[in-house]
Each structure stands twice: as C-alpha cells, then as structure tokens.
C-alpha positions as CSV (number, residue, x, y, z in Angstrom):
1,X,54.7,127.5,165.2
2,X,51.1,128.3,164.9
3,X,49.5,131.3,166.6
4,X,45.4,132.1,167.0
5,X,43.8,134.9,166.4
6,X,44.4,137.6,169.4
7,X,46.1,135.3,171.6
8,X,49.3,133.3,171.1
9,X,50.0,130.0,172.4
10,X,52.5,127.5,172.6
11,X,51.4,124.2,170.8
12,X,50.5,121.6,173.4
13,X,51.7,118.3,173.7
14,X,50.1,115.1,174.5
15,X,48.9,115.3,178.3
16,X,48.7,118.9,177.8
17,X,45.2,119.1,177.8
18,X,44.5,116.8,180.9
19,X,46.6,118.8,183.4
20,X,45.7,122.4,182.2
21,X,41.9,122.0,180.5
22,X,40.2,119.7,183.1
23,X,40.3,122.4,186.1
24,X,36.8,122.2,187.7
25,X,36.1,119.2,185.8
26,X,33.9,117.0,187.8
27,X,34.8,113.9,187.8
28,X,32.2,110.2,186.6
29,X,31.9,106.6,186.0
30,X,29.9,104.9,183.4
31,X,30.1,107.3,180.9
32,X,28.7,106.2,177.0
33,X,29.5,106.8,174.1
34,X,26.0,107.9,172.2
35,X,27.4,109.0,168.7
36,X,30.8,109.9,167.3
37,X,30.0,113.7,169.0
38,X,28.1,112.7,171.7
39,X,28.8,110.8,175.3
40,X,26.0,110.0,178.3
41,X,27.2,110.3,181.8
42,X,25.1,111.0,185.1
43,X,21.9,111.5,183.1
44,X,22.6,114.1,181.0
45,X,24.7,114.5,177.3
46,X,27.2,116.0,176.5
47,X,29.2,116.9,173.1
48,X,32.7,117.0,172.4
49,X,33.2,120.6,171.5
50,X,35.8,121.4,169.7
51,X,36.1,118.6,167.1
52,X,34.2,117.2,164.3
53,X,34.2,113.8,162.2
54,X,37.1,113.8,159.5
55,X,33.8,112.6,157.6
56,X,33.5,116.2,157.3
57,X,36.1,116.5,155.2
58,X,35.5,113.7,153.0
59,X,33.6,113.8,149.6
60,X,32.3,110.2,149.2
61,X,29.1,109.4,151.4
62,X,30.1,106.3,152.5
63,X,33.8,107.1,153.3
64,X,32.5,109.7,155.7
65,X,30.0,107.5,157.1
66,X,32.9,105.1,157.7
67,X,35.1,107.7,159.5
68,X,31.9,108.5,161.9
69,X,32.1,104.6,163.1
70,X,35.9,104.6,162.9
71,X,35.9,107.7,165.4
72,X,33.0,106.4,167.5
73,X,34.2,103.1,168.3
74,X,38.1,104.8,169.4
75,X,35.7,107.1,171.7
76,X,34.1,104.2,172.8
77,X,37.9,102.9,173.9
78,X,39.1,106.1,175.4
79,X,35.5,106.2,177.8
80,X,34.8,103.1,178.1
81,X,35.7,101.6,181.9
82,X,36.8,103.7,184.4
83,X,36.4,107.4,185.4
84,X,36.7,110.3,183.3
85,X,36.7,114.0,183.7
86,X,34.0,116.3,182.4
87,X,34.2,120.1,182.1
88,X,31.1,121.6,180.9
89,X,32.3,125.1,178.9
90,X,29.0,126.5,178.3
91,X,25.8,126.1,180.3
92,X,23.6,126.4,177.3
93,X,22.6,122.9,175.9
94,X,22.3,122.7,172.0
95,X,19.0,122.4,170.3
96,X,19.5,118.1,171.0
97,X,20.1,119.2,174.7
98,X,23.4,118.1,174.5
99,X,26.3,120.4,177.0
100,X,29.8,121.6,175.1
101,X,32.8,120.3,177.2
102,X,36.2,118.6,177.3
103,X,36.3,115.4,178.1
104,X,39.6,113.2,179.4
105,X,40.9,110.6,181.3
106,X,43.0,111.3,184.3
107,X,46.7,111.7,183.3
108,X,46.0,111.6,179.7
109,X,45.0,114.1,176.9
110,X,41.7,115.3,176.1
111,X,39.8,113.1,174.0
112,X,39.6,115.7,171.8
113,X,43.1,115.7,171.6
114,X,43.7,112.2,171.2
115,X,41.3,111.6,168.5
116,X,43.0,114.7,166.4
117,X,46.3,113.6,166.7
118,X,45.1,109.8,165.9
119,X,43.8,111.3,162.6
120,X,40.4,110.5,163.4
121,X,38.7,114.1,163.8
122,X,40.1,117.3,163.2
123,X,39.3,120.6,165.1
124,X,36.3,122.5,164.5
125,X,34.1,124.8,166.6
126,X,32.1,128.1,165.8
127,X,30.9,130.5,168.1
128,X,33.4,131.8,171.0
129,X,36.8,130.6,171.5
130,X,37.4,126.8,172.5
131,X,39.1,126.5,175.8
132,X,42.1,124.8,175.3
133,X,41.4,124.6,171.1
134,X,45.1,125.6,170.5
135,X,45.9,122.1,172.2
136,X,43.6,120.4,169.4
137,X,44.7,122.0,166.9
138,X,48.2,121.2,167.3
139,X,47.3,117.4,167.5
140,X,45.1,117.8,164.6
141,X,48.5,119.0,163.1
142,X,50.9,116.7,164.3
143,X,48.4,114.0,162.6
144,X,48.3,115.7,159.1
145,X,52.2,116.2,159.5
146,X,52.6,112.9,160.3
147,X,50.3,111.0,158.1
148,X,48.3,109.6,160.5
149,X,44.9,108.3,160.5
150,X,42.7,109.5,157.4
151,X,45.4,112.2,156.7
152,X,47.6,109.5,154.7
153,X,48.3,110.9,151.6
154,X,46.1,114.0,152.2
155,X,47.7,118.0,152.0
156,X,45.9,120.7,152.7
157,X,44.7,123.2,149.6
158,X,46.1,126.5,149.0
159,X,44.2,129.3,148.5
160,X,43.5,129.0,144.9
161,X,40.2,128.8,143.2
162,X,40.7,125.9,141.0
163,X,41.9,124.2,144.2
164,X,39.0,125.4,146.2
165,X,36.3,124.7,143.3
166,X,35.6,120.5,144.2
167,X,34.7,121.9,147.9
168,X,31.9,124.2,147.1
169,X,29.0,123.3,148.9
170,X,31.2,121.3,151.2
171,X,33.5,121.9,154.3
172,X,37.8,122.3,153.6
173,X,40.2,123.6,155.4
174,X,42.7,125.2,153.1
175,X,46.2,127.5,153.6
176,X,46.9,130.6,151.6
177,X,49.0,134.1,152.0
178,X,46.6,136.8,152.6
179,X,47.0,139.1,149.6
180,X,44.8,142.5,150.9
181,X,42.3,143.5,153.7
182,X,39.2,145.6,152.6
183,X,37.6,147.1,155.6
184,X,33.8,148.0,154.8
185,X,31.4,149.7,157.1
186,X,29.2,146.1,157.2
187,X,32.2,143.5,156.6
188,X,36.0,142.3,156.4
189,X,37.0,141.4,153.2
190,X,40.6,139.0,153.2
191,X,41.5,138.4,149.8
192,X,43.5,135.7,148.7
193,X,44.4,136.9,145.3
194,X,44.5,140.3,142.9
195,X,40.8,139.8,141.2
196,X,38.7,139.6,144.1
197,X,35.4,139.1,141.7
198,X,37.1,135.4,141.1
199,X,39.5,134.6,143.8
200,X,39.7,133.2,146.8
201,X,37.5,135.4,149.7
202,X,37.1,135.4,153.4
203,X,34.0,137.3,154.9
204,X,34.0,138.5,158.1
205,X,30.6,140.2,159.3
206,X,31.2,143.1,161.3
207,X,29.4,141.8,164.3
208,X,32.2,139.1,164.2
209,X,35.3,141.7,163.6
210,X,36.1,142.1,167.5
211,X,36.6,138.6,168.2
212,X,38.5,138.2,165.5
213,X,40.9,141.3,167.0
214,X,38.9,143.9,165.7
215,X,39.9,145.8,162.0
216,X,43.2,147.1,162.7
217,X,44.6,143.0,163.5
218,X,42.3,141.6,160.1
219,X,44.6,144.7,158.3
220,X,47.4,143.6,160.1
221,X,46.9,140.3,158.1
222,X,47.9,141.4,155.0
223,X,50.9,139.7,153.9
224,X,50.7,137.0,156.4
225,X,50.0,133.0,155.8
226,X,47.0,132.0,157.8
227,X,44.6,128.6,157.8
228,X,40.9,129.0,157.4
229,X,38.4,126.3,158.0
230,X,34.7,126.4,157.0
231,X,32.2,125.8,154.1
232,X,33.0,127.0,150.9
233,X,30.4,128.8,148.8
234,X,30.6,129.9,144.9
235,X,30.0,133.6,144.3
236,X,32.4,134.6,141.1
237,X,35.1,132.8,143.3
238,X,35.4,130.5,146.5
239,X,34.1,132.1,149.5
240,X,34.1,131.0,153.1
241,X,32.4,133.0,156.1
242,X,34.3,133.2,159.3
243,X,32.1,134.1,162.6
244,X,34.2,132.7,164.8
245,X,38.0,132.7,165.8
246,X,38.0,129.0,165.8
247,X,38.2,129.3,161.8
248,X,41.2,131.3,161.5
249,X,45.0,131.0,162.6
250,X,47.8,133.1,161.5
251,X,50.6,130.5,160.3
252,X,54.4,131.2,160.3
253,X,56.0,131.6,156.9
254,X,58.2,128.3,157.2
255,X,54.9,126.2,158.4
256,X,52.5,127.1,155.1
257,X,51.9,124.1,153.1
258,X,51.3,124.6,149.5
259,X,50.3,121.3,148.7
260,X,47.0,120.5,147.4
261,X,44.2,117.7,148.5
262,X,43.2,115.3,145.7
C-alpha cells in the first residue's frame, strides 16, 4: 500500500478514475491529439496534467524522443473517434495557453491512467495536489511492478549517492528510508543518510512545508520509506527540491524497492 502525503488513499484500479475523477467533466467529439502532453478539443488545448513522457526518465536523447512518439501515437488511440470527457482542474492556462485536466473515455480509465499503467508515462505534477493523482500513481506502479512498457528491466534507485550520481542534472525517481528530519527556520531538511554534507538530501522550502503537512508530519518521517520524484542536483551530495506533494509518498516497509536502475 502506498499512502500520499496528508491524505491516505486506497490505490485505484483500472476504471477507477472514469467513474470518480470525471464529475463535471463536460463531455466532446473531435478531440486531437497535438503532442504527447497536449490534446485540441472545442477550440481550445488542454494538457494532461498529472503525467509526463517516460522520456523524462531516459538518459539517451533519442530513446526519449522515441518514448514521446510511442506515448503520442497510444494517445492518439485512446482520443481518437468518439466522445471523451474533459475536466478542466485549474482555470489558469500555462504560459502555451494550454488548461490542466483529466481526460477519459466514458466507462474507461483516465488516459492518464491508462498510459501509466501501459508503461508509457509515469506520474508527475508540481504545484497543488492532482485530483485523482493517487489513481496514476498506482497505475504507474502496477506497470513498474509488472514490467510493462519501458519499465522492462528497469528498478527504481535507492537513496544512495553513488546510485543517485548518473541522474544529476536529470529527472529520477528513486526510494530510500528517511534517516533524520532537520527543521530550520527557512527549510526542511530529509536526509537519507548519517553525512548529510555527501548523502542523499531532500529540500523542502518553508513556503512549501504546509502542503506537505506542515513540520511536525516531515518529523514524523523519520524512519519511514518514502518515493521522491524530481531533478537531482549535485551539492556535496544528491539533492532534489520538493515544492509540491506530488513529489513525495510515504511507502509501506514491505513495498520499498531496493533495487537500482542501470
């Protein structure tokens, strides 16, 4: 079982997201697929919050270029004739003018959904909570569990610098036991290991903390295995920023993986 940051859900199965995450959705024909993020429908865009490329993931240029076309053309499928359901999450357009929202066919998943657990995106999405984002990330879990899609032969990192060092400059998501939790007047400090100069660091901005739970739940995670995903940075160790609770999800013990990503 996987639980979120200040709210725990039940995974969601496939169809999940179609019955509970479409209310108020209004519903369209003719819908296009733009881009692997982005889909035309009634005159406006929109972008599929909530997931990003597996390209993202990917070291080699032209492997994530390939998983941008792989994931656009299976959009292209799941839009492609027929209605579909749109639920615009925020009102504020991106600076392309594109709208956040959920997208699905009636009486299936999300697309989101579908395209996580197909192994063809995985779940990624900053600012406030997702609606409906513990449903993708439980598809994007049930692919990696699975092997599905670009996640054959792929583990997740542990929390270990000389795992963590080929990501620098690049995006990972990684597992790791949180070792401490230093609460500063500016920031949140989760530290991954006993030499925080050179191990593996979260940052958490205060400005960030309460949607994270606030400084007594980032102490209460001391001790406890959790998933991070965001870009990695070098100072005297890995570091990753977390501003949103998107990036963070407290794991059970049993669910960790210690594996490591070639």
């Amino acid at each position: 079982m996987v639980m979120m940051m200040a709210l725990a859900l039940a995974p969601a199965g496939p169809g999940f997201a179609a019955e509970k995450c479409l209310t108020g959705a209004r519903e369209t024909t003719g819908a296009e697929v733009i881009d692997s993020r982005t889909v035309a429908a009634d005159g406006k865009l929109f972008y599929l919050v909530g997931i990003e490329t597996f390209g993202l993931l990917l070291p080699d240029p032209e492997g994530a270029k390939a998983a941008e076309v792989a994931l656009q053309r299976r959009l292209q499928a799941l839009v492609a004739g027929g209605a579909v359901q749109i639920r615009v999450v925020d009102d504020r357009p991106d600076r392309y003018g594109r709208l956040p929202a959920l997208i699905g066919r009636e009486g299936r998943a999300l697309v989101q959904e579908t395209s996580a657990r197909e192994g063809l995106a995985i779940a990624f999405a900053g600012g406030k909570r997702v609606p409906c984002f513990d449903a993708i990330l439980a598809a994007e879990d049930e692919a990696r569990r699975t092997h599905r899609g670009y996640w054959a032969g792929l583990s997740l990192p542990w929390a270990r610098p000389e795992a963590l060092r080929p990501y620098v400059g690049r995006f990972a998501i990684f597992e790791g036991k949180v070792i401490s939790v230093g609460n500063r007047r500016a920031r949140t400090y989760l530290n991954f290991g006993g030499l925080w100069s050179e191990d593996v660091t979260v940052e958490i901005d205060a400005k960030h903390r309460d949607a994270l739970g606030g400084e007594a739940a980032l102490a209460g995670l001391a001790g406890r295995p959790v998933r991070i995903r965001g870009f990695v940075e070098e100072r005297s160790g890995p570091v990753v920023v977390v501003t949103s609770p998107n990036q963070l999800e407290i794991l059970a013990e049993a669910a960790a993986n210690r594996g490591s990503m070639p």
